[in-house]
Kinemage of the C-alpha trace (Angstrom):
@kinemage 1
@onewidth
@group {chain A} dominant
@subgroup {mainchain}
@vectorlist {calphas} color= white
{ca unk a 1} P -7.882 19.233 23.885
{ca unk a 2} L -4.085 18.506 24.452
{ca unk a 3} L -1.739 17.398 21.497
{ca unk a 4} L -1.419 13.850 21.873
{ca unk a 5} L 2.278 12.480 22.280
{ca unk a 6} L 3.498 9.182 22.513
{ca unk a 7} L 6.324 7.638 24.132
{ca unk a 8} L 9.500 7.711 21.925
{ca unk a 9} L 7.771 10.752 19.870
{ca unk a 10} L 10.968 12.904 21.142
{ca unk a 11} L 14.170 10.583 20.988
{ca unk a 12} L 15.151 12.427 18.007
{ca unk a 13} L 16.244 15.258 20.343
{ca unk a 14} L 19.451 13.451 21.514
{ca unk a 15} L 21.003 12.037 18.208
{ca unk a 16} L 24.040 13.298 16.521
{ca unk a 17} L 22.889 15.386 13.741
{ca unk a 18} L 24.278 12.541 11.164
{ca unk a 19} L 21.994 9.604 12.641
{ca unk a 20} L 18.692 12.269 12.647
{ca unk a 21} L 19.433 12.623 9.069
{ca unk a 22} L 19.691 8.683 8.410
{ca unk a 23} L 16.383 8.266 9.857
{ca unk a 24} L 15.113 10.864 7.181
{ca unk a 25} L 17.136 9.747 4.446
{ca unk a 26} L 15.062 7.052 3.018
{ca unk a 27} L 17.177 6.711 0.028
{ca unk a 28} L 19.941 5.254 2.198
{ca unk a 29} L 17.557 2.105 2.741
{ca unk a 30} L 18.302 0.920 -0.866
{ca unk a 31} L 20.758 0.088 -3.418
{ca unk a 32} L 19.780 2.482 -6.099
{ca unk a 33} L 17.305 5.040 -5.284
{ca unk a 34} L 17.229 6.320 -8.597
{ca unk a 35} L 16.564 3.122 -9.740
{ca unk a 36} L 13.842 2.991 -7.559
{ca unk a 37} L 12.177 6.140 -8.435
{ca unk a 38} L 12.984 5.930 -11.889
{ca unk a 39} L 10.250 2.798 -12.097
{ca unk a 40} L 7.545 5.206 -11.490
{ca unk a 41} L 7.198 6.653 -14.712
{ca unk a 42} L 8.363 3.633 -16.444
{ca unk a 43} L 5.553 1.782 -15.162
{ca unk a 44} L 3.075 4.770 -15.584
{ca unk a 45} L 3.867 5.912 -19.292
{ca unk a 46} L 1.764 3.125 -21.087
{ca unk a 47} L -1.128 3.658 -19.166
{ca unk a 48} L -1.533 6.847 -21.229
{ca unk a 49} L -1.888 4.856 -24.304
{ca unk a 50} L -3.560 2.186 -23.399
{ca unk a 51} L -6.198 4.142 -21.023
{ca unk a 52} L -8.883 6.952 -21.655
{ca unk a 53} L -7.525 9.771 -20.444
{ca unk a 54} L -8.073 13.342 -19.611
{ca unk a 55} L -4.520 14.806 -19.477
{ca unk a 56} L -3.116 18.609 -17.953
{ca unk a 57} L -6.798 19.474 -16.354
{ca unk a 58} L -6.134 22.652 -14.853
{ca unk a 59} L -7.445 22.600 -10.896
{ca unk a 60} L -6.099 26.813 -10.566
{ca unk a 61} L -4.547 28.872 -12.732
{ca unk a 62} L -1.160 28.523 -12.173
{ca unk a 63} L 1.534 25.922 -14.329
{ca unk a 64} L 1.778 23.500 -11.673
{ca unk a 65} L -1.701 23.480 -11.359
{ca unk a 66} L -2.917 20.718 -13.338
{ca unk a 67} L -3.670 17.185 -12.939
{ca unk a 68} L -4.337 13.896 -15.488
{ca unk a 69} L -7.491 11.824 -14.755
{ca unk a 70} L -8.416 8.442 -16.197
{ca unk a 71} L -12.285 7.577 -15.672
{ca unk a 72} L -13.897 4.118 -15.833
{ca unk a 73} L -15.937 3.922 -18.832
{ca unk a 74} L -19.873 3.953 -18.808
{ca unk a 75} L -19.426 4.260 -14.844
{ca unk a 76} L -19.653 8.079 -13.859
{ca unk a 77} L -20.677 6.909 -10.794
{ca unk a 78} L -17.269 5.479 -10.063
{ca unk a 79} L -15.670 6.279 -6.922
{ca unk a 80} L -12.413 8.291 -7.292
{ca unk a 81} L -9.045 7.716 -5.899
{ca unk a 82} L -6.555 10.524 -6.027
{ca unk a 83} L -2.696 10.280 -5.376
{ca unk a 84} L -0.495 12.674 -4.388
{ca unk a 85} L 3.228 11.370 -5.246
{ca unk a 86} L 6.174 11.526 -3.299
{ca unk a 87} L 9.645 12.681 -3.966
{ca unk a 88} L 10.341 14.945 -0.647
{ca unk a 89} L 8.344 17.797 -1.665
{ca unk a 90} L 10.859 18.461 -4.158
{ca unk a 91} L 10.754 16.265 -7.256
{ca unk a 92} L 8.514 13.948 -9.319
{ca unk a 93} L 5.287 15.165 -11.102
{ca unk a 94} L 1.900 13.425 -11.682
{ca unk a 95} L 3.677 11.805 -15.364
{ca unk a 96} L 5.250 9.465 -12.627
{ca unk a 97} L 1.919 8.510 -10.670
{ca unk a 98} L -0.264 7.049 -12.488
{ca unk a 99} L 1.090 3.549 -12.921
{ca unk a 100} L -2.476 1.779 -10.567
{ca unk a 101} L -4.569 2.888 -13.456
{ca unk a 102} L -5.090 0.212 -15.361
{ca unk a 103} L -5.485 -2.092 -11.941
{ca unk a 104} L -8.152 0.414 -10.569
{ca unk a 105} L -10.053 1.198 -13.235
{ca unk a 106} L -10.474 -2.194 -14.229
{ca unk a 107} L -11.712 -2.614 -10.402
{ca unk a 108} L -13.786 0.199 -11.258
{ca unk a 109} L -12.112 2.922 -9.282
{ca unk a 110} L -11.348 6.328 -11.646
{ca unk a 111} L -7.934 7.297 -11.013
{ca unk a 112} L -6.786 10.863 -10.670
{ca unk a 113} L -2.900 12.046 -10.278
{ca unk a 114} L -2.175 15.919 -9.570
{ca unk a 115} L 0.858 18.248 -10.193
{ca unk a 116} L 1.905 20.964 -7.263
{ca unk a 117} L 4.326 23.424 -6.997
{ca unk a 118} L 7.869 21.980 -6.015
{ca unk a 119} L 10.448 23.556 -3.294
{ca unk a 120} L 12.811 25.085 -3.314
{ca unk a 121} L 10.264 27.016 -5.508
{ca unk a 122} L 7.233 26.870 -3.239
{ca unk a 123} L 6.318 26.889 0.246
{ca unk a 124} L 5.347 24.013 2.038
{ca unk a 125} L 2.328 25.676 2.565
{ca unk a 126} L 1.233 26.795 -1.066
{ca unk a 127} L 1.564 22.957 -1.833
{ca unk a 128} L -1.320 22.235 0.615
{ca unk a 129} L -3.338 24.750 -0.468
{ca unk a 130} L -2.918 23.473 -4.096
{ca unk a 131} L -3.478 19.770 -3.136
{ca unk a 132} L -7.048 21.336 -1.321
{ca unk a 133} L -8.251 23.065 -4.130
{ca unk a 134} L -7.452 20.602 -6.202
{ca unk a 135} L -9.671 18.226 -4.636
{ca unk a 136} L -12.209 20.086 -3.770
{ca unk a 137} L -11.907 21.134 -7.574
{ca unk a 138} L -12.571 17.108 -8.036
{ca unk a 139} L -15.314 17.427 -6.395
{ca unk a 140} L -17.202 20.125 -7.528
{ca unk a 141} L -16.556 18.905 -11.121
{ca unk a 142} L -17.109 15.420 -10.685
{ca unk a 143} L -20.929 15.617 -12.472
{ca unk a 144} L -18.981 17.040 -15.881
{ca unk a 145} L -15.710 14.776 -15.479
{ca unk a 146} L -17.955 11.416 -15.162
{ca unk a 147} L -16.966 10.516 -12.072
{ca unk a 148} L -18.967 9.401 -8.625
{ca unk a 149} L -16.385 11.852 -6.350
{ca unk a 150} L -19.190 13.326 -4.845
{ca unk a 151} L -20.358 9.783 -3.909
{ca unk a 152} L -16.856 7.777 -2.852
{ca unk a 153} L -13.602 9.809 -2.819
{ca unk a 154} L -10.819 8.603 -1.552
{ca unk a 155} L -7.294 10.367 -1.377
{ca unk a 156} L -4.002 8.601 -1.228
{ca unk a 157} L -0.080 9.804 -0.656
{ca unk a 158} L 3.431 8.075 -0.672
{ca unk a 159} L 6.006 9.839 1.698
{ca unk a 160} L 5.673 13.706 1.436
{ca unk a 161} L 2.781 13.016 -0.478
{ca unk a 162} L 1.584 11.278 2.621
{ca unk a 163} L 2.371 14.466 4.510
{ca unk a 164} L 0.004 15.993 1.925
{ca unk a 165} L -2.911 13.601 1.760
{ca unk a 166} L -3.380 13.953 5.881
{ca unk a 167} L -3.303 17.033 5.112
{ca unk a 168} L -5.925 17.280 2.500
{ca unk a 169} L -7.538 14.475 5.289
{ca unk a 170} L -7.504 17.565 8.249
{ca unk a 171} L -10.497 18.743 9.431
{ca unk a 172} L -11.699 22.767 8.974
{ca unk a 173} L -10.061 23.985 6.124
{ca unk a 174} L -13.181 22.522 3.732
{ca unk a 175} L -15.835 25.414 4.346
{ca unk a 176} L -12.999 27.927 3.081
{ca unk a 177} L -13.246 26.433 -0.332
{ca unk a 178} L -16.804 26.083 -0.467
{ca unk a 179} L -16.799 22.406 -0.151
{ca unk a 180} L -18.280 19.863 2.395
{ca unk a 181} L -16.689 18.399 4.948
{ca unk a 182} L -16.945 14.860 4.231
{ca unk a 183} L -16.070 15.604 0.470
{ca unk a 184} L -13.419 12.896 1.352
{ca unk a 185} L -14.362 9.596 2.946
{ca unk a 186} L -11.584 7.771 3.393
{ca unk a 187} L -7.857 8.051 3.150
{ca unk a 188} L -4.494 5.301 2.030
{ca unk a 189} L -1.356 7.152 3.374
{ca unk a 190} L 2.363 5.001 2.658
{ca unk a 191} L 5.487 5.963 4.264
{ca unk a 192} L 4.091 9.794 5.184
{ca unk a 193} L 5.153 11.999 7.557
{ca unk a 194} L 3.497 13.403 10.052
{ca unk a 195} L 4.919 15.751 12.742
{ca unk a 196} L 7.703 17.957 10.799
{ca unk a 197} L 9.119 19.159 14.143
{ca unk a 198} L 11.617 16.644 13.856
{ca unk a 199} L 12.430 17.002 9.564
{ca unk a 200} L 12.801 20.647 9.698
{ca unk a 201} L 16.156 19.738 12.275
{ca unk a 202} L 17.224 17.252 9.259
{ca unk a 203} L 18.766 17.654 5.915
{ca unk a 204} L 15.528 18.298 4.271
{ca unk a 205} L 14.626 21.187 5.777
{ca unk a 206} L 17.619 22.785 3.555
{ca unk a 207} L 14.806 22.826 0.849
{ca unk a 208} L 11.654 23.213 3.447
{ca unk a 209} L 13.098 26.188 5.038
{ca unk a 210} L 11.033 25.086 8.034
{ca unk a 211} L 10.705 27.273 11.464
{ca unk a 212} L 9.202 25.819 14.444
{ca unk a 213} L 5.848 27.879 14.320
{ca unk a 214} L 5.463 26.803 10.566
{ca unk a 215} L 6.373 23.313 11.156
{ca unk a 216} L 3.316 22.740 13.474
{ca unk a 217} L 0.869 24.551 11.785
{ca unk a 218} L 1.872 21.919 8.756
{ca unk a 219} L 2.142 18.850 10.665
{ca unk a 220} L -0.755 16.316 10.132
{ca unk a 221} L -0.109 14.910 14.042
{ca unk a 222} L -1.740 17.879 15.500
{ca unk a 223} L -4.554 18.057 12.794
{ca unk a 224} L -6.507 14.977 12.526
{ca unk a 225} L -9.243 14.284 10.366
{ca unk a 226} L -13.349 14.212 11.573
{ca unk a 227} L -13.385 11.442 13.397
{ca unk a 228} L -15.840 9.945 10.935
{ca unk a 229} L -12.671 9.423 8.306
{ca unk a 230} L -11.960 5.730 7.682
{ca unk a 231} L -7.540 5.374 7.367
{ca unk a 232} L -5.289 3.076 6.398
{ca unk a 233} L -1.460 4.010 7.570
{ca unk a 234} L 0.573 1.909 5.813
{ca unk a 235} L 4.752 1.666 5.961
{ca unk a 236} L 7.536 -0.683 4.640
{ca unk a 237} L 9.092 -3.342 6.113
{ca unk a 238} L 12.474 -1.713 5.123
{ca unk a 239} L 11.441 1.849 5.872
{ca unk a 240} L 13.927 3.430 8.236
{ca unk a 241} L 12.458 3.316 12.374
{ca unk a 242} L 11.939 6.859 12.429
{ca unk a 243} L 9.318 7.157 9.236
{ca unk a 244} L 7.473 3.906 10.649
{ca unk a 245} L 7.177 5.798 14.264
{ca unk a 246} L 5.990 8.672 12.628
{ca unk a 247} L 3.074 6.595 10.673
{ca unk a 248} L 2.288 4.669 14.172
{ca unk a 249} L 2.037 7.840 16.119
{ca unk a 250} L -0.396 9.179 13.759
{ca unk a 251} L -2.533 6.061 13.343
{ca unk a 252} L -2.301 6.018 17.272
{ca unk a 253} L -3.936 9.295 17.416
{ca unk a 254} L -6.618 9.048 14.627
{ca unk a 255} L -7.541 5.848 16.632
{ca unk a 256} L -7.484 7.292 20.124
{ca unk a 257} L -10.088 10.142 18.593
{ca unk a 258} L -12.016 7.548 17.033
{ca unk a 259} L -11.346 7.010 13.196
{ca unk a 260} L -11.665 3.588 11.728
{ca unk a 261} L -7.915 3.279 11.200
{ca unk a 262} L -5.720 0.629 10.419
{ca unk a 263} L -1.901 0.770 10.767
{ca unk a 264} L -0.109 -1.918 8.283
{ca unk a 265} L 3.389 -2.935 7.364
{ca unk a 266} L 4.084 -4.320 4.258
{ca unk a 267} L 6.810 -6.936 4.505
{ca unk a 268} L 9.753 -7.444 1.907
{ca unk a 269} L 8.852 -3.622 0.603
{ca unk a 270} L 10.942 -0.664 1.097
{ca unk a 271} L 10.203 3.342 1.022
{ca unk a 272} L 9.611 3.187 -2.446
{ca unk a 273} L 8.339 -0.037 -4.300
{ca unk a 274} L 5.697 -0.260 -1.367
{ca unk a 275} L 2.741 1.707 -3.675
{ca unk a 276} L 4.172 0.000 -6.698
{ca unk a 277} L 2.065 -2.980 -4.944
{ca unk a 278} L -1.076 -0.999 -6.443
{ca unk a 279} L -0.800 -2.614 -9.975
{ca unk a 280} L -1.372 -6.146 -8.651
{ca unk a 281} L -5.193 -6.148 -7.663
{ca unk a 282} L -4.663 -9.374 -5.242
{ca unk a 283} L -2.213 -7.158 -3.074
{ca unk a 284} L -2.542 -6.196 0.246
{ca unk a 285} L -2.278 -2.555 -0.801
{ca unk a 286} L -4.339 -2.734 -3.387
{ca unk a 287} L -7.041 -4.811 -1.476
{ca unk a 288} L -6.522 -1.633 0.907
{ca unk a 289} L -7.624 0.899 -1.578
{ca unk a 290} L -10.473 -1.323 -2.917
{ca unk a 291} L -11.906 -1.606 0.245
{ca unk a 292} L -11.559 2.213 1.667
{ca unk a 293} L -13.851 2.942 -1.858
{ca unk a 294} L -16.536 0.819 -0.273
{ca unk a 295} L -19.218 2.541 1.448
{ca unk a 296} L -18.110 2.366 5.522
């Protein structure tokens, strides 16, 4: 089967190198980024001590390789929702991503948030291979952590962690890790990106280290899901063209190969408040995850 490509997918080509940069700089799109970012572990710190928690469960054996997990008590058949945070690959930990707990798990979604290796430290592609096994770790533990992953999992992502959600979303890699291919129903994705062809020829790929062979072997665009995955592709209202194409494109072709997918933008939300949406449980993105943990 050919790639699919969309019109506008290569317009990229002809910019000066500044404006390609611009279009993946999201922290250009606000007033204070830091500010921004910052808000994530402000907001997720008291859910720690307000919340039963199991904190720095190691998925592997290496120091990044640990994740925090807050169950819904007396439901260990809860479906599970696990988010892989943001930060371009190269900053933020799961301390900063767990700020929807209390929201889910009073909807009765268990919450998980997981650490991975950062670059300039890591390759692009040991961070894939660490968000994998640590889902399929989920799963497989699920009976002994007292959650219902092997019943309803579903696996969210902000930004690069959207990159790494489709990517834990993509279809064949399960069987190598002993797992089964539907281990994950359903999938939220915010702001990702999707085809790196285009980031490894901006300023990020200073940390990426990206060459075009590498590049589409890690691009989500050109490995979809089973068909039988149910999506929501969500982006900002103030996210910059070039991130919303990217999330349209992909939604276009998980749709044109059949998935149940649904491609949203959020209004009066940028790159980064967008998931912050996820502590309100009358939101549209939290209405999102609520339903994607429903059987389809």
């Amino acid at each position: 089967m050919s790639e699919p490509r969309f019109p506008g997918a290569e317009a990229w080509r002809a910019w000066p190198q500044a404006e390609l940069d611009r279009a993946y700089g999201p922290r250009g799109t606000v007033p204070d980024a830091e500010a921004e970012i910052r808000r994530y572990g402000e907001h997720s710190a008291p859910m720690y001590a307000a919340l039963p928690c199991q904190r720095g469960l190691a998925y592997g054996p290496g120091a990044d390789e640990q994740l925090d997990l807050f169950p819904v008590p007396g439901r260990p058949e809860a479906p599970l929702f696990l988010f892989i945070h943001g930060g371009y690959w190269r900053s933020l930990s799961r301390a900063d991503s767990v700020f929807m707990a209390r929201s889910f798990t009073q909807q009765g979604i268990a919450v998980a948030a997981l650490d991975y290796s950062l670059a300039p430290g890591a390759p692009l592609e040991t961070m894939v291979d660490q968000c994998r096994r640590a889902t399929a770790w989920l799963y497989r533990q699920a009976p002994a952590l007292g959650i219902g992953a092997r019943r309803r999992f579903v696996v969210g992502g902000s930004s690069a962690g959207g990159h790494l959600a489709a990517m834990v979303l993509a279809h064949g890699w399960q069987a190598g890790h002993g797992v089964p291919d539907d281990l994950v129903q359903a999938g939220i994705l915010a702001s990702g990106l999707f085809d790196l062809e285009p980031v490894r020829h901006a300023a990020p790929n200073a940390w990426l280290q990206l060459d075009a062979a590498r590049a589409h072997g890690l691009s989500p665009q050109f490995h979809l899901p089973h068909a039988a995955r149910r999506l929501q592709v969500v982006v900002a209202e103030h996210d910059t063209d070039e991130f919303k194409r990217q999330s349209r494109h992909y939604a276009m072709a998980c749709i044109a190969q059949g998935n149940t997918t649904t491609y949203h933008e959020v209004a009066a939300r940028n790159h980064f408040d967008i998931i912050l949406d996820w502590m309100h449980a009358g939101s549209a993105m939290a209405k999102a995850v609520t339903a994607l943990c429903e059987p389809g």
